[in-house]
PDB file of N, CA, C and O in Angstrom:
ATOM      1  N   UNK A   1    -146.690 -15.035  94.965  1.00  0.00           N
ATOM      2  CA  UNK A   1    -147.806 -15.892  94.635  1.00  0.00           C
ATOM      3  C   UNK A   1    -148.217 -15.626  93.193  1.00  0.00           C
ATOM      4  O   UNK A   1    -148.807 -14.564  92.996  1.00  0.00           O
ATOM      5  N   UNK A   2    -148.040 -16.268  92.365  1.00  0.00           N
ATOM      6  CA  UNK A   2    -148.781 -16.670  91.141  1.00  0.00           C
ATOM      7  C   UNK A   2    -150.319 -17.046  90.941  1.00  0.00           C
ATOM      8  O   UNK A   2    -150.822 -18.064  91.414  1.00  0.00           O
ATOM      9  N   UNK A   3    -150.984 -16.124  90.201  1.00  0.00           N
ATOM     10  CA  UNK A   3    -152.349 -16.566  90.263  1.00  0.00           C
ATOM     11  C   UNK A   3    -152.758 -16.791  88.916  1.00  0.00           C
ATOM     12  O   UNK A   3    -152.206 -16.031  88.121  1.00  0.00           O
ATOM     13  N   UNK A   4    -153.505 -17.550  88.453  1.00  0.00           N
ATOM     14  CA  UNK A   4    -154.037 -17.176  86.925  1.00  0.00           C
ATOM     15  C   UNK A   4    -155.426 -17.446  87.222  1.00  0.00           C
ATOM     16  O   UNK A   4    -155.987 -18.000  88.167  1.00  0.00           O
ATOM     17  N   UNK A   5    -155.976 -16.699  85.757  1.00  0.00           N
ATOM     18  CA  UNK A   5    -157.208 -16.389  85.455  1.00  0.00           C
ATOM     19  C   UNK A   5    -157.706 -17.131  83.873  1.00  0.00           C
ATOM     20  O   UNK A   5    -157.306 -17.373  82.734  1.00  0.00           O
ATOM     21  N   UNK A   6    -158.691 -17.240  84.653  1.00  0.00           N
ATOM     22  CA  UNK A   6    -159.680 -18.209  82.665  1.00  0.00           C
ATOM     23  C   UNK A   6    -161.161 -17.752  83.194  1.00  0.00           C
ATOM     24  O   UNK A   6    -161.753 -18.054  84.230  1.00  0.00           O
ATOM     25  N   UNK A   7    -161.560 -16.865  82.040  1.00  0.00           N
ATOM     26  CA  UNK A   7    -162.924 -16.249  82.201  1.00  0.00           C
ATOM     27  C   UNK A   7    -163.907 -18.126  81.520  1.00  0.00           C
ATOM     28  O   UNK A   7    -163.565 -19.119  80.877  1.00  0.00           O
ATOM     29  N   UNK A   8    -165.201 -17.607  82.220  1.00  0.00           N
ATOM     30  CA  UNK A   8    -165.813 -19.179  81.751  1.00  0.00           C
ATOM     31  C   UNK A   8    -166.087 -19.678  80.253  1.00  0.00           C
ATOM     32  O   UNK A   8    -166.413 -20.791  79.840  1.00  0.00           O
ATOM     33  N   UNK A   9    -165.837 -18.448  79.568  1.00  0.00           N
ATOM     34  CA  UNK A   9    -166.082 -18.988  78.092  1.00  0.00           C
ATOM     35  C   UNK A   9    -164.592 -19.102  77.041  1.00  0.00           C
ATOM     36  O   UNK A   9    -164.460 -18.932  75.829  1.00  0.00           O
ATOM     37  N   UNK A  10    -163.475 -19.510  78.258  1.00  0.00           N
ATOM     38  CA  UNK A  10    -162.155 -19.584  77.677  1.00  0.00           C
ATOM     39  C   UNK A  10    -161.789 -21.469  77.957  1.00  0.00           C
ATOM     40  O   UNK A  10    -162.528 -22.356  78.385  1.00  0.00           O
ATOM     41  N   UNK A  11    -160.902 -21.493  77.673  1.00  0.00           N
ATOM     42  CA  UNK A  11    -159.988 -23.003  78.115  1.00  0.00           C
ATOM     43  C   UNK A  11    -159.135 -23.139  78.589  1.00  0.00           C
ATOM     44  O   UNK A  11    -158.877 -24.061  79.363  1.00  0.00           O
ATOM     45  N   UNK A  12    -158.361 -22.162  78.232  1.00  0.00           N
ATOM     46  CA  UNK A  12    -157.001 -21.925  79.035  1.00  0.00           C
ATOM     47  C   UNK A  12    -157.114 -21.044  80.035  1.00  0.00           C
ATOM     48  O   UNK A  12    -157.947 -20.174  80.291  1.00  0.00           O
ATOM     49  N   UNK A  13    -155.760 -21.559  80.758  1.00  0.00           N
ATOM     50  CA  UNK A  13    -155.993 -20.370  82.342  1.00  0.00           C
ATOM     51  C   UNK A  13    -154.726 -19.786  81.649  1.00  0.00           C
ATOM     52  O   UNK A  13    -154.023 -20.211  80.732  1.00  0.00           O
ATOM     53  N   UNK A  14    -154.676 -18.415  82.577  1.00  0.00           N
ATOM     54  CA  UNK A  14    -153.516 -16.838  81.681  1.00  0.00           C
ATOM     55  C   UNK A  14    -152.945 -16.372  83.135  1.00  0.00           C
ATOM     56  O   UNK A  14    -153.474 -15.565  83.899  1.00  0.00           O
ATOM     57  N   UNK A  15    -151.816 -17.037  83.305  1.00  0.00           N
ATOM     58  CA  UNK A  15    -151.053 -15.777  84.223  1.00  0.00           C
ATOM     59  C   UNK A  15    -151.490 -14.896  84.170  1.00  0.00           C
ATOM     60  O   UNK A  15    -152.064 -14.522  83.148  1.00  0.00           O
ATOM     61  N   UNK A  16    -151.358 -13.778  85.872  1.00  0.00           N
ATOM     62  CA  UNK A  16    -152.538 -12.346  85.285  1.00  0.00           C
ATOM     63  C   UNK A  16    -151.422 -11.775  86.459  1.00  0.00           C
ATOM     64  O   UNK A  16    -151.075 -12.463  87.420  1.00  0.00           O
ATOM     65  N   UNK A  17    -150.923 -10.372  86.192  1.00  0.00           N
ATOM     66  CA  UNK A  17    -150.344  -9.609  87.051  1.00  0.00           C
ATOM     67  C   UNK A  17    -151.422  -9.104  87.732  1.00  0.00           C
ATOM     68  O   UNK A  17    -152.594  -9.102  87.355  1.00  0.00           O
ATOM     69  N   UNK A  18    -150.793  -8.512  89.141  1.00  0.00           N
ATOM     70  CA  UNK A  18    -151.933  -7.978  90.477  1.00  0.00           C
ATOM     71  C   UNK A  18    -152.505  -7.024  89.523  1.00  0.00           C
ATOM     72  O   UNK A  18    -153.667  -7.128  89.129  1.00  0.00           O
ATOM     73  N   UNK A  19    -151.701  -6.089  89.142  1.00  0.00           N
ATOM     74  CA  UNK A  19    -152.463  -4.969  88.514  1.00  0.00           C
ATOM     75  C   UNK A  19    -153.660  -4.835  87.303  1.00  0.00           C
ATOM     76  O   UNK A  19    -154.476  -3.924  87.163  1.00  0.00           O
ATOM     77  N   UNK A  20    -153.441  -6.299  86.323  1.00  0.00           N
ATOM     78  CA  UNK A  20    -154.586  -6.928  85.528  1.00  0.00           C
ATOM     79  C   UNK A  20    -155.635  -7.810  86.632  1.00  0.00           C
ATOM     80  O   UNK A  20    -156.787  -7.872  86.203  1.00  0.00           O
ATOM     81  N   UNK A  21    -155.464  -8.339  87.669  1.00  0.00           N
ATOM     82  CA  UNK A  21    -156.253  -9.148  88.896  1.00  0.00           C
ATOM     83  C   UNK A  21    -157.155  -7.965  89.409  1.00  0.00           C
ATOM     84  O   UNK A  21    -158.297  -8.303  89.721  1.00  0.00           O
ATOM     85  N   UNK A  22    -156.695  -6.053  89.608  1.00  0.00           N
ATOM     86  CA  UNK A  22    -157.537  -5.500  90.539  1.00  0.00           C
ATOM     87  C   UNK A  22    -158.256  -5.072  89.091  1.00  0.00           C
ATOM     88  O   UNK A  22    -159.417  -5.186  89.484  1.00  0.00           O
ATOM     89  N   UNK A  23    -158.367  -4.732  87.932  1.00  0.00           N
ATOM     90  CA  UNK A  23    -158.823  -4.423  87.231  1.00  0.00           C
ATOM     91  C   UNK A  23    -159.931  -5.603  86.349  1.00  0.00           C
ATOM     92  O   UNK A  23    -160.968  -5.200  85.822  1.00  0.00           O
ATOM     93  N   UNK A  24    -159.620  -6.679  86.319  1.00  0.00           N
ATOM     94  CA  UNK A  24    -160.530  -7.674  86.563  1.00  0.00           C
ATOM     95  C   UNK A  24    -161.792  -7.438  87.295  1.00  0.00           C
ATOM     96  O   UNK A  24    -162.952  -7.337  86.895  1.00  0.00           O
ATOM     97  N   UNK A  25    -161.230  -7.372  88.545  1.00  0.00           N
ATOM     98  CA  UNK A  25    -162.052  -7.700  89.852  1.00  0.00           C
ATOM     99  C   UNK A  25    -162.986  -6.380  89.767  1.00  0.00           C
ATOM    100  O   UNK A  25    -164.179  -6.510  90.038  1.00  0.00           O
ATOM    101  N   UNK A  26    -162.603  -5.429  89.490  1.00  0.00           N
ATOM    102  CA  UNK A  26    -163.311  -3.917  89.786  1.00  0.00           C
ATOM    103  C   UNK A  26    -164.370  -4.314  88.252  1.00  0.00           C
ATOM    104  O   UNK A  26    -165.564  -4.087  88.447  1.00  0.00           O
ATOM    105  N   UNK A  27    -164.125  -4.695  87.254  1.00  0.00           N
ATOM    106  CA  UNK A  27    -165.147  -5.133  85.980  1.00  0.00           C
ATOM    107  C   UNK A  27    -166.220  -5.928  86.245  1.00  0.00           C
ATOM    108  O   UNK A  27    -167.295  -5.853  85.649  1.00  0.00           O
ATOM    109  N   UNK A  28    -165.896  -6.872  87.333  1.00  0.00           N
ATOM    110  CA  UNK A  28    -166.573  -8.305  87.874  1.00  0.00           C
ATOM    111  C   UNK A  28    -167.670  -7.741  88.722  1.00  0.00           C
ATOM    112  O   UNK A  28    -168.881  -7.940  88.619  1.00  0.00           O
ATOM    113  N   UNK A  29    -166.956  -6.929  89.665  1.00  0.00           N
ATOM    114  CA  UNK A  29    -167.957  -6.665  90.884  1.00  0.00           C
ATOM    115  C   UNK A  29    -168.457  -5.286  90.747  1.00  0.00           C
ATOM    116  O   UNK A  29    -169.522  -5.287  91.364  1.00  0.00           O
ATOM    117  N   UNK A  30    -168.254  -4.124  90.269  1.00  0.00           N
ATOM    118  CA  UNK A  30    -168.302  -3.132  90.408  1.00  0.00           C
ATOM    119  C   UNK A  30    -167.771  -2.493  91.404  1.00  0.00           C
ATOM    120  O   UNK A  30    -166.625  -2.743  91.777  1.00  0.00           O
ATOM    121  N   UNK A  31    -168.685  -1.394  92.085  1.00  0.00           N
ATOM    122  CA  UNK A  31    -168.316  -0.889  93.044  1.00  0.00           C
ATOM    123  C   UNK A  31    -167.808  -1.609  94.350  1.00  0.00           C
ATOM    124  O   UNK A  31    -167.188  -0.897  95.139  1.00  0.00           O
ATOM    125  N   UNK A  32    -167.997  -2.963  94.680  1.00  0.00           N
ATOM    126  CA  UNK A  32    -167.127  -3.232  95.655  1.00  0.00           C
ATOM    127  C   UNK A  32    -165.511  -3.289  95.633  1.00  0.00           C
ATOM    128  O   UNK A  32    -164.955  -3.156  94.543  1.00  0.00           O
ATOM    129  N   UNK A  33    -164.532  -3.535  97.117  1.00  0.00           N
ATOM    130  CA  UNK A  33    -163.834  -2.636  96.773  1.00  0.00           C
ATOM    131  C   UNK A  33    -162.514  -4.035  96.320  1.00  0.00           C
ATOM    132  O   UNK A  33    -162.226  -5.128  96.808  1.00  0.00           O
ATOM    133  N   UNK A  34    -162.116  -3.371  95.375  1.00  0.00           N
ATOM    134  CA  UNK A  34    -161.448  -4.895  94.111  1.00  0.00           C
ATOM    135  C   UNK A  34    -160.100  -5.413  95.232  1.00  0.00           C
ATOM    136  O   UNK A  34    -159.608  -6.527  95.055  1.00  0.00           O
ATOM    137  N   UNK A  35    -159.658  -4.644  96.195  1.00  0.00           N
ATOM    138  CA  UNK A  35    -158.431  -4.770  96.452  1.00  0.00           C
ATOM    139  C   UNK A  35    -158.566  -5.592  97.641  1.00  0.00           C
ATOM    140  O   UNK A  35    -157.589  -6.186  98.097  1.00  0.00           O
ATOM    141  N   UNK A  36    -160.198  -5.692  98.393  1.00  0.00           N
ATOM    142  CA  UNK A  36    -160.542  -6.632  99.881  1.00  0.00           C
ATOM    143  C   UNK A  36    -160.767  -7.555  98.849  1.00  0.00           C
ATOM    144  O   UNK A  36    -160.062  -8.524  99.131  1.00  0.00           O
ATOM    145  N   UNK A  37    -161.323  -7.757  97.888  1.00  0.00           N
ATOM    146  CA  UNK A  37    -161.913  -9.223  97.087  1.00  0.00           C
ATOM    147  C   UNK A  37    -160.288  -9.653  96.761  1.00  0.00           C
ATOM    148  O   UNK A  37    -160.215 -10.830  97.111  1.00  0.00           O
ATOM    149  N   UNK A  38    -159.343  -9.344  96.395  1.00  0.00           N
ATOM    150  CA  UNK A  38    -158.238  -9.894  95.566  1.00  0.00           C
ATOM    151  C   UNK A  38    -157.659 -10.175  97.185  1.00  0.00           C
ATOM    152  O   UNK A  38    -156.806 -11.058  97.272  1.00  0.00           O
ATOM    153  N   UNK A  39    -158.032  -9.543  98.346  1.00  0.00           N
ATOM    154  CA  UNK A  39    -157.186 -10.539  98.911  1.00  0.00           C
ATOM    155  C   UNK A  39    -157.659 -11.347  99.531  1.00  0.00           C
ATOM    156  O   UNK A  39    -156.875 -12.016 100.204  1.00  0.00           O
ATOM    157  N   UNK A  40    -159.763 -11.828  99.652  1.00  0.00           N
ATOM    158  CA  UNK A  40    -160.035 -12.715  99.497  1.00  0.00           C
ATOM    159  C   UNK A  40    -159.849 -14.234  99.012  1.00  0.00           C
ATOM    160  O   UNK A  40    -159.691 -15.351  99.505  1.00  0.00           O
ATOM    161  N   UNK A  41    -159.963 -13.603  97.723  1.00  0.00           N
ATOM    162  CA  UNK A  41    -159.533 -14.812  96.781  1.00  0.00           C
ATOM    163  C   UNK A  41    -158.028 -14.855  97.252  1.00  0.00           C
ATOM    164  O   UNK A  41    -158.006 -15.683  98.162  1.00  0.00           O
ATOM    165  N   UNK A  42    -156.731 -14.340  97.053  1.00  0.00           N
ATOM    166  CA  UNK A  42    -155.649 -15.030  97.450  1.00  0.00           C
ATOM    167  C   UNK A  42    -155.766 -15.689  98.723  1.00  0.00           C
ATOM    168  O   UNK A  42    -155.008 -16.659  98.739  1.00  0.00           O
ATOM    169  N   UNK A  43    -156.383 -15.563  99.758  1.00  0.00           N
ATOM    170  CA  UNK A  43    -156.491 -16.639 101.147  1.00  0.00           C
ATOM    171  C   UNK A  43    -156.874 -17.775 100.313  1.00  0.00           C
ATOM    172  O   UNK A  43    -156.049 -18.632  99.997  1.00  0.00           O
ATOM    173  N   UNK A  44    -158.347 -17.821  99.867  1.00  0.00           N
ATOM    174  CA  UNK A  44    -159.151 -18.367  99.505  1.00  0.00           C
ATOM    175  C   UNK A  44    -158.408 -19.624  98.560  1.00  0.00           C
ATOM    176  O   UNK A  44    -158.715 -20.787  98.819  1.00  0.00           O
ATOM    177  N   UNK A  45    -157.459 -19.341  97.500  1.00  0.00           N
ATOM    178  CA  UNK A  45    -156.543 -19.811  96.558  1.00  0.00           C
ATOM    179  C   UNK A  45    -155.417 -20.679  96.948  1.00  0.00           C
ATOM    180  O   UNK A  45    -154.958 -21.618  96.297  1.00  0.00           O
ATOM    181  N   UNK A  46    -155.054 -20.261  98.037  1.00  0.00           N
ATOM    182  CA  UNK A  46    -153.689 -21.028  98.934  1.00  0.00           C
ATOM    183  C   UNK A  46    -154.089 -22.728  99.076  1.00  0.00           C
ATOM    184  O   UNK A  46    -153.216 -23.587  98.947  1.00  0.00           O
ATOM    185  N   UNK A  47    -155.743 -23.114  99.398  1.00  0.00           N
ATOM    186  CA  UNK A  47    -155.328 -24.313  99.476  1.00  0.00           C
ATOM    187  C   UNK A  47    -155.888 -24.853  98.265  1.00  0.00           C
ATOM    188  O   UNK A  47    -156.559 -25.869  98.449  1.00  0.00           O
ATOM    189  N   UNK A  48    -155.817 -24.548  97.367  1.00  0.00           N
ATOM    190  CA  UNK A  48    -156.404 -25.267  95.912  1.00  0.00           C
ATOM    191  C   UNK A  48    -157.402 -24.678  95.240  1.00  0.00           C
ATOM    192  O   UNK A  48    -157.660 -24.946  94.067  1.00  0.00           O
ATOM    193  N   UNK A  49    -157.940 -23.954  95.843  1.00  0.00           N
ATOM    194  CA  UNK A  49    -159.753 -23.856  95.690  1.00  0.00           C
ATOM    195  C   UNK A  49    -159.511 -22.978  94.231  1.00  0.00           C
ATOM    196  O   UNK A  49    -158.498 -22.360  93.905  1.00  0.00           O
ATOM    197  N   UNK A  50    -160.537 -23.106  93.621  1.00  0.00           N
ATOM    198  CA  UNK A  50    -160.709 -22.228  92.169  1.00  0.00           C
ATOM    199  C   UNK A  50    -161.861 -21.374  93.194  1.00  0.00           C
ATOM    200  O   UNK A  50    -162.649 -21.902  93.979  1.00  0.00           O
ATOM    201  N   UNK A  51    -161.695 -19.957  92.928  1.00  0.00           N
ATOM    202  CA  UNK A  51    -162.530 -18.987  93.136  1.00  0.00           C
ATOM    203  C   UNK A  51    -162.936 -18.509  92.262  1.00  0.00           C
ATOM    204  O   UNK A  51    -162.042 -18.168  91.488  1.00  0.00           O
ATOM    205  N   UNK A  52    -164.361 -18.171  91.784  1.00  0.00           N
ATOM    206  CA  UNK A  52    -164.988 -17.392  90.432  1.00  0.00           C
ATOM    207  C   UNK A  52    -165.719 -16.352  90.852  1.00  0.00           C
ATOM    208  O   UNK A  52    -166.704 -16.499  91.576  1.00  0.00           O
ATOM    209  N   UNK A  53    -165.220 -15.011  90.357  1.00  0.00           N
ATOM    210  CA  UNK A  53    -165.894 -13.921  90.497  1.00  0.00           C
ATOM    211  C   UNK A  53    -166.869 -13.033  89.085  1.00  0.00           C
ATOM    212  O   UNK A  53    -166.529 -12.208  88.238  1.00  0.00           O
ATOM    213  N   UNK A  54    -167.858 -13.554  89.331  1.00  0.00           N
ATOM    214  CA  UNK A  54    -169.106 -12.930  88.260  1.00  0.00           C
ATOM    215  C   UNK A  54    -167.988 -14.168  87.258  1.00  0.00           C
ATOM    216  O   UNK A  54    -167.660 -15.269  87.701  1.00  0.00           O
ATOM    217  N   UNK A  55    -167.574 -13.625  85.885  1.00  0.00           N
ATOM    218  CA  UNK A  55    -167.594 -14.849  85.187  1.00  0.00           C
ATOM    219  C   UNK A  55    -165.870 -14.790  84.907  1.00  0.00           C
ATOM    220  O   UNK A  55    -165.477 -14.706  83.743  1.00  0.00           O
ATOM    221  N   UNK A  56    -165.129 -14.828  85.765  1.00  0.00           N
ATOM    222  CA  UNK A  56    -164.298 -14.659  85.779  1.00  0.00           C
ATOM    223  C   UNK A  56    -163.427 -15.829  87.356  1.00  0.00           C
ATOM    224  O   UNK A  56    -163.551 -15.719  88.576  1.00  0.00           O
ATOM    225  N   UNK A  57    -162.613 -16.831  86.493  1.00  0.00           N
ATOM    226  CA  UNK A  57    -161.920 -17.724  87.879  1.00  0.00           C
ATOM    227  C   UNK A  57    -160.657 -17.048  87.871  1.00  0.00           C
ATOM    228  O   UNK A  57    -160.175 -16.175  87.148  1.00  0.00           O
ATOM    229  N   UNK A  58    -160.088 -17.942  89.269  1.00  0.00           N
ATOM    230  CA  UNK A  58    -159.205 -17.271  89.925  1.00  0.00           C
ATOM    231  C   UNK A  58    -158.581 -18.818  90.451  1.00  0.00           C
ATOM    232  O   UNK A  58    -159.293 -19.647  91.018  1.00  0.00           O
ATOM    233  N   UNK A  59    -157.127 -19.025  90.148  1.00  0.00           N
ATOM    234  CA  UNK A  59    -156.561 -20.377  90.637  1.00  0.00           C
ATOM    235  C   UNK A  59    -155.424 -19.858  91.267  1.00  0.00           C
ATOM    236  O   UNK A  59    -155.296 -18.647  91.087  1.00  0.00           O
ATOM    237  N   UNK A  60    -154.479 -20.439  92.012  1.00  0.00           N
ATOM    238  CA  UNK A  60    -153.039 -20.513  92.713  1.00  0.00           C
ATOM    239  C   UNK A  60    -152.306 -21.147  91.564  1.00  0.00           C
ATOM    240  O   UNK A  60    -152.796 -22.276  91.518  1.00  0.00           O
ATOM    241  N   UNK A  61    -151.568 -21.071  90.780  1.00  0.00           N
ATOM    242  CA  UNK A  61    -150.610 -21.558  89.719  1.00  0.00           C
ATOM    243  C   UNK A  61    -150.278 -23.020  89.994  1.00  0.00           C
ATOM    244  O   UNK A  61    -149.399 -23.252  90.824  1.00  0.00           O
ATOM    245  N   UNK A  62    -150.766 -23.820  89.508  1.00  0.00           N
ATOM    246  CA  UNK A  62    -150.050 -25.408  89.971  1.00  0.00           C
ATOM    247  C   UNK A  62    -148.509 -25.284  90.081  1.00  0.00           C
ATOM    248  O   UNK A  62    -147.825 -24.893  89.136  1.00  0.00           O
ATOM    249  N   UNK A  63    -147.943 -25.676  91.419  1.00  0.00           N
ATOM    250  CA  UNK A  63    -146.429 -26.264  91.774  1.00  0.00           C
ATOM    251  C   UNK A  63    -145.575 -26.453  90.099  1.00  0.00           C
ATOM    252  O   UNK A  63    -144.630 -25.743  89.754  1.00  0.00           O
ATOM    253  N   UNK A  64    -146.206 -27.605  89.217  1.00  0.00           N
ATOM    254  CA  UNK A  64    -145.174 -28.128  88.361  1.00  0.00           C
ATOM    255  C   UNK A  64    -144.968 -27.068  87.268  1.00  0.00           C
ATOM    256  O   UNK A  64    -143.846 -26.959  86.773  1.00  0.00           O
ATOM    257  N   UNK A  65    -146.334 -25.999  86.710  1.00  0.00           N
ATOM    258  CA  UNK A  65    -146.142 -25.129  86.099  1.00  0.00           C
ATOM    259  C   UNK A  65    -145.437 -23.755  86.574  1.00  0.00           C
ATOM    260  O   UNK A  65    -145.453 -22.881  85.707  1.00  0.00           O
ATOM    261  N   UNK A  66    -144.965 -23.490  87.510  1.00  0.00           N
ATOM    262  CA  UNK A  66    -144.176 -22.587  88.390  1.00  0.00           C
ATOM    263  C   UNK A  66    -142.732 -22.482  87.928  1.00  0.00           C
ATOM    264  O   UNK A  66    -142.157 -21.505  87.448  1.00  0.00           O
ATOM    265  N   UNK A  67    -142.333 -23.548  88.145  1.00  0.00           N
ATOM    266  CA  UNK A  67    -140.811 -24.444  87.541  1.00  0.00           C
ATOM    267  C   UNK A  67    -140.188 -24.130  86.000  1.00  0.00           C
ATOM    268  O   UNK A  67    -139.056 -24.534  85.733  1.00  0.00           O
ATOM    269  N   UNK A  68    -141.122 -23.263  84.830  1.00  0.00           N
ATOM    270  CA  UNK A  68    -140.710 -23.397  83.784  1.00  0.00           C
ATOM    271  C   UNK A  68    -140.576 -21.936  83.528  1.00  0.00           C
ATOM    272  O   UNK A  68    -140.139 -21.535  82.449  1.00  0.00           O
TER     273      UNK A  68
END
């Protein structure tokens, strides 16, 4: 699964490896625990949905951008 990330004061969304996603997530939320939220959001992501944590989104990679 491919996920990318675009904090809200960006334009572009950024491919993000798991290991930049739990380190994200642990900046976003603090002490909750980054690794139940990341697999939140990946359920959450499967059918389209943009998820935003504190100021930070979270998308499923569109199908056609996958391909390149």
């Amino acid at each position: 699964m491919k996920i990318q990330t675009q904090y809200t004061y960006e334009k572009s969304w950024a491919d993000t490896q798991e290991a930049d996603l739990l380190r994200i997530i642990e900046e976003e939320v603090g002490d909750a625990d980054p690794k139940g939220t990341l697999s939140y959001i990946k359920e959450a992501i499967k059918g389209g949905k943009t998820i935003t944590v504190g100021s930070c989104r979270f998308r499923f990679k569109p199908e056609e951008e996958q391909c390149s």
